[in-house]
C-alpha positions as CSV (number, residue, x, y, z in Angstrom):
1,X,89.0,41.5,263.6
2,X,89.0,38.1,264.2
3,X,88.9,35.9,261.3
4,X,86.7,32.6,261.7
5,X,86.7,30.9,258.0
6,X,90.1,30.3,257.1
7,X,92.2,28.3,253.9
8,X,95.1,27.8,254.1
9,X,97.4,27.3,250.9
10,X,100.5,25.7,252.5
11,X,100.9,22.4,254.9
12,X,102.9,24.9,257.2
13,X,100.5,27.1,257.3
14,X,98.0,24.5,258.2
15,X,100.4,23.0,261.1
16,X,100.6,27.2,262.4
17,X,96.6,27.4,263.0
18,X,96.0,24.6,264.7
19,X,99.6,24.6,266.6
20,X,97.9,28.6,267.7
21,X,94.6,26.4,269.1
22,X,92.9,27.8,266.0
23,X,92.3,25.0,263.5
24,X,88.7,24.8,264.1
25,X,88.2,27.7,262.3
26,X,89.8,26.1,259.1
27,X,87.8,25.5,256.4
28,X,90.0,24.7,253.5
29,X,93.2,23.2,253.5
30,X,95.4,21.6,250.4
31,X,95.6,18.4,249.0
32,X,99.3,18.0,251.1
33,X,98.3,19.2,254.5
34,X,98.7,16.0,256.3
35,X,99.5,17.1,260.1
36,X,97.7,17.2,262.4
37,X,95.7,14.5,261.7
38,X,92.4,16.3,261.9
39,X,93.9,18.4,258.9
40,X,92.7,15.0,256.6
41,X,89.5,15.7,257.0
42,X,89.0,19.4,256.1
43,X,87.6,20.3,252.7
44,X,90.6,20.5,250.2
45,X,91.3,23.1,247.8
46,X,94.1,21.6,245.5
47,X,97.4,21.5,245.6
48,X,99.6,24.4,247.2
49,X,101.2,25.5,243.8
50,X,97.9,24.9,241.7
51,X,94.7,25.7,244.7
52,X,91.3,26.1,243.1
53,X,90.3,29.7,243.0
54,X,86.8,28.8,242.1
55,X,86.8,26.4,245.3
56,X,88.6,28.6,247.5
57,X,85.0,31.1,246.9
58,X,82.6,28.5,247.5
59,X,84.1,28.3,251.0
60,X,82.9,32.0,251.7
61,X,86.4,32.3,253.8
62,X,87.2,35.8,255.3
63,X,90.9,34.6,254.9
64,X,93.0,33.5,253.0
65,X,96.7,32.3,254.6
66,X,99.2,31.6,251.3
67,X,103.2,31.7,250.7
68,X,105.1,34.6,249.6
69,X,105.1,32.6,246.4
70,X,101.8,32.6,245.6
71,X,102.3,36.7,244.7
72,X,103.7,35.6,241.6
73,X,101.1,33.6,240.9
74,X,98.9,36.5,241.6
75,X,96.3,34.1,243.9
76,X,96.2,37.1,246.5
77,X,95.3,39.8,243.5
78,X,92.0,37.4,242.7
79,X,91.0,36.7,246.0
80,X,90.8,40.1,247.2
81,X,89.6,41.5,244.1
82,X,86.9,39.0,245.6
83,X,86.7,41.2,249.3
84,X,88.7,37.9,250.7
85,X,91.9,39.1,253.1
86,X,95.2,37.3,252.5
87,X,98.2,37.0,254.6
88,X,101.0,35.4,253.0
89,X,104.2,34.0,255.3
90,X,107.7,33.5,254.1
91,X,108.8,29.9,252.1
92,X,112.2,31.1,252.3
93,X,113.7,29.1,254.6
94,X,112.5,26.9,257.9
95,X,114.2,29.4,259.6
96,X,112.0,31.5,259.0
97,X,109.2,29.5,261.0
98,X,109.3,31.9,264.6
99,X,108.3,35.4,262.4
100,X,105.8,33.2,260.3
101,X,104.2,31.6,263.3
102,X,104.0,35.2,265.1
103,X,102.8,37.0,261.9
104,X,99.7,34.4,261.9
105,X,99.3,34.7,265.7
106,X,98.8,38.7,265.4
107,X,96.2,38.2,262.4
108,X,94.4,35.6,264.6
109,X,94.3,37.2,267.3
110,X,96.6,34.6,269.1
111,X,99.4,36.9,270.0
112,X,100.3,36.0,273.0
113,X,100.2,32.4,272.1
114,X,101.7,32.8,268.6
115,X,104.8,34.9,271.0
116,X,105.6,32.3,273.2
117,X,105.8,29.2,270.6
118,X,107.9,31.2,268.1
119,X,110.5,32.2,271.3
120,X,110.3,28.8,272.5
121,X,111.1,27.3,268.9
122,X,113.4,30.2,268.1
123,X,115.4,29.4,271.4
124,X,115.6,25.7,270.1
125,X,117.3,25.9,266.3
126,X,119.4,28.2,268.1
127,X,120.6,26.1,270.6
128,X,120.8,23.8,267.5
129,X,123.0,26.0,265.2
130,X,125.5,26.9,268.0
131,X,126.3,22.9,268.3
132,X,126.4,23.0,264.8
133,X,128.6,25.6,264.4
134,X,131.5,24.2,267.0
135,X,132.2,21.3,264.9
136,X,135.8,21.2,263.9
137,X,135.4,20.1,260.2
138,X,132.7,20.0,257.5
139,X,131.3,16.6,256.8
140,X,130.7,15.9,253.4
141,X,126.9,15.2,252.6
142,X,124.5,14.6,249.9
143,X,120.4,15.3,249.9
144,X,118.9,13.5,247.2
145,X,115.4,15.7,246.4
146,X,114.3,12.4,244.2
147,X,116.1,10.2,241.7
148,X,117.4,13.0,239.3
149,X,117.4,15.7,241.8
150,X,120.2,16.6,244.3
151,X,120.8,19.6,246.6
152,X,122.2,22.2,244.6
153,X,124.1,25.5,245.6
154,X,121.0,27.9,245.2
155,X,118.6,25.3,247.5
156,X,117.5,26.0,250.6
157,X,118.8,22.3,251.7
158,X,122.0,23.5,250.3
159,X,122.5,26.6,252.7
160,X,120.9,24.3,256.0
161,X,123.6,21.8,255.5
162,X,126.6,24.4,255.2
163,X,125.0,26.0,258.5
164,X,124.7,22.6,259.7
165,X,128.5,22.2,260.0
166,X,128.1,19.8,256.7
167,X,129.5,20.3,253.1
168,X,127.2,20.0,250.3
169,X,129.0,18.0,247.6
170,X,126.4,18.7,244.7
171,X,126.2,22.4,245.0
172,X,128.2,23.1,241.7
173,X,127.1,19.8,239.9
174,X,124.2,20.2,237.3
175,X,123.7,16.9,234.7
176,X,120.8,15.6,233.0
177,X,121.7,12.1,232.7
178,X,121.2,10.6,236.0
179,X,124.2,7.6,235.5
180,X,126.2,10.7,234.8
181,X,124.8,12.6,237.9
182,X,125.0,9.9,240.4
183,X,128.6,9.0,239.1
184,X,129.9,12.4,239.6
185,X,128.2,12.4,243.2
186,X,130.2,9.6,244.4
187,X,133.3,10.8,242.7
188,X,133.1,13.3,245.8
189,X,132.8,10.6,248.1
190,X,129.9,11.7,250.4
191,X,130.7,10.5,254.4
192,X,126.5,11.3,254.6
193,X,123.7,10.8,252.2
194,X,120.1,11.7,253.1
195,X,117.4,10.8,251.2
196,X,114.1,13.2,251.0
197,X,111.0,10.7,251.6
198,X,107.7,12.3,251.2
199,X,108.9,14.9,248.5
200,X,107.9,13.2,245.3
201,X,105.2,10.8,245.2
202,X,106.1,6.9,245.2
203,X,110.1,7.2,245.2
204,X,112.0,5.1,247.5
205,X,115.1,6.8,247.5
206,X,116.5,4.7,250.2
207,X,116.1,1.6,248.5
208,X,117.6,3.5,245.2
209,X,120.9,4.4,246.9
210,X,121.0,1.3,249.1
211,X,121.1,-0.8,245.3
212,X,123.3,0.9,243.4
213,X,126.7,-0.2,242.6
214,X,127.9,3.2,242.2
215,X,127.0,4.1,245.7
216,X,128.6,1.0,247.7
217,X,132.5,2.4,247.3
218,X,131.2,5.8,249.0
219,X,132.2,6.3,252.6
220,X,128.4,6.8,253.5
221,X,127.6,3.4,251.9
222,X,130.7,2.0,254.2
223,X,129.8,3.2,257.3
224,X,126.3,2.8,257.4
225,X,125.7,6.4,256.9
226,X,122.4,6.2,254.4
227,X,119.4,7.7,256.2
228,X,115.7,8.6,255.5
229,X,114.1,12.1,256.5
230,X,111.1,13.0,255.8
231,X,110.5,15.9,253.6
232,X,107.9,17.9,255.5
233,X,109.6,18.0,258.2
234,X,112.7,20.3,256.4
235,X,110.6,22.0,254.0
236,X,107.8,23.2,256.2
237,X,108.4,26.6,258.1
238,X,106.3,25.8,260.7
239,X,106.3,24.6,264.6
240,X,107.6,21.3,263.7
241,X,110.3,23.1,262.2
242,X,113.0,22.4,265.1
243,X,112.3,19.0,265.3
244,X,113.3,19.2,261.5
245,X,116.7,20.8,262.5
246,X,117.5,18.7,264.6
247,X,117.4,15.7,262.7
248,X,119.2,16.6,259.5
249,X,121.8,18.2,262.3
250,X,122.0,14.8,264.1
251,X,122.4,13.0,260.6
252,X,125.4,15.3,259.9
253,X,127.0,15.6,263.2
254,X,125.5,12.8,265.5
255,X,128.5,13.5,267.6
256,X,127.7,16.8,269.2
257,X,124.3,15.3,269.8
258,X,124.8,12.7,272.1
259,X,122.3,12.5,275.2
């Protein structure tokens, strides 16, 4: 069977139909799905942690594509109570992007498709982690989620910076008070800090690190080693998900990247 209405509760999800030549067939999307372009304009069903049940109906979709997470939530109990089919693809890690773009593809009916853009991706971040992994030392780095929030052990940013050949300095660090947090950071001396843009609404964490007094005796203050990354592009198991790699790998190890 080849489903032809389709919502989608995730941005990555969203980015997997139309990267499997499917997104016509889309007919609810969240509040966050922002890529492709043409993803704007389909009808929106809330946000990907709070979609509207009620809405998702009034679509009349024959499927329903969610996150593993959304079992807990019990959105795929409701919706098939309803006769609605639901799929839902890993959030695990954007690692996990090749099985979650071929698990769509056999559903669609894109298989052959869905095989070749998952091996061709796949063949990528590997080619990516091997660089990362010949790096002689660990490079000290913080990822700032948003002003009180840093990378800690159990994050998935956490465990793609230690693959990435980096050393997450806030992995055992856990403070309320944000003077307090930020001073113990840069006790730790980061050589990199990367700052999520995209991941909490309004926040320019760049700016934030860039003016504070506690950051400018760091060795990534010194050496002009403050960057920007985009959120969706590291959080989103999807096809964009190399391109995601690669940047927080160049950010970390920009020497075994060189063209």
């Amino acid at each position: 069977m080849h489903f032809q209405r389709i919502v989608s509760l995730a941005p990555s999800n969203t980015e997997i139909v139309f990267s499997l030549g499917a997104g016509s067939r889309l007919v609810g999307v969240t509040d966050y799905c922002n890529y492709p372009e043409e993803a704007k304009l389909i009808e929106k069903i809330g946000g990907f942690s709070t979609p509207d049940i009620e809405k998702i109906l009034s679509l009349s979709p024959d499927l329903v594509l969610g996150m593993d997470f959304h079992q807990k939530m019990g959105i795929p109990q409701k919706l098939e109570e309803k006769g609605i089919h639901c799929l839902l693809l890993s959030s695990a890690s954007l690692l996990d992007a090749p099985k979650n773009i071929v698990q769509a593809g056999k559903i669609l009916g894109c298989e052959e498709k869905a095989e070749e853009i998952a091996r061709e991706l796949k063949n990528k971040m590997d080619e990516i982690l091997k660089k990362a992994k010949s790096a002689t030392r660990k490079v000290r780095v913080c990822y700032l989620c948003d002003i009180n929030c840093f990378a800690w052990r159990s994050c998935y940013m956490s465990r793609l910076i230690e693959l990435l050949g980096g050393l997450n300095i806030a992995r055992d660090i856990q403070e309320k008070d944000r003077n307090s947090l930020v001073m113990k950071i840069c006790l730790q001396d980061p050589e990199v800090i990367i700052c999520s843009e995209g991941h909490r609404e309004s926040q320019d964490l760049l700016s934030f690190v860039i003016k504070s007094p506690l950051f400018w005796k760091t060795m990534a203050y010194k050496m002009n080693r403050i960057y920007s990354l985009k959120a969706e592009l590291i959080s989103r198991p999807g096809p964009r998900a190399a391109k995601g790699l690669e940047t927080l790998a160049r950010f970390i190890h920009p020497e075994l990247f060189k063209e």
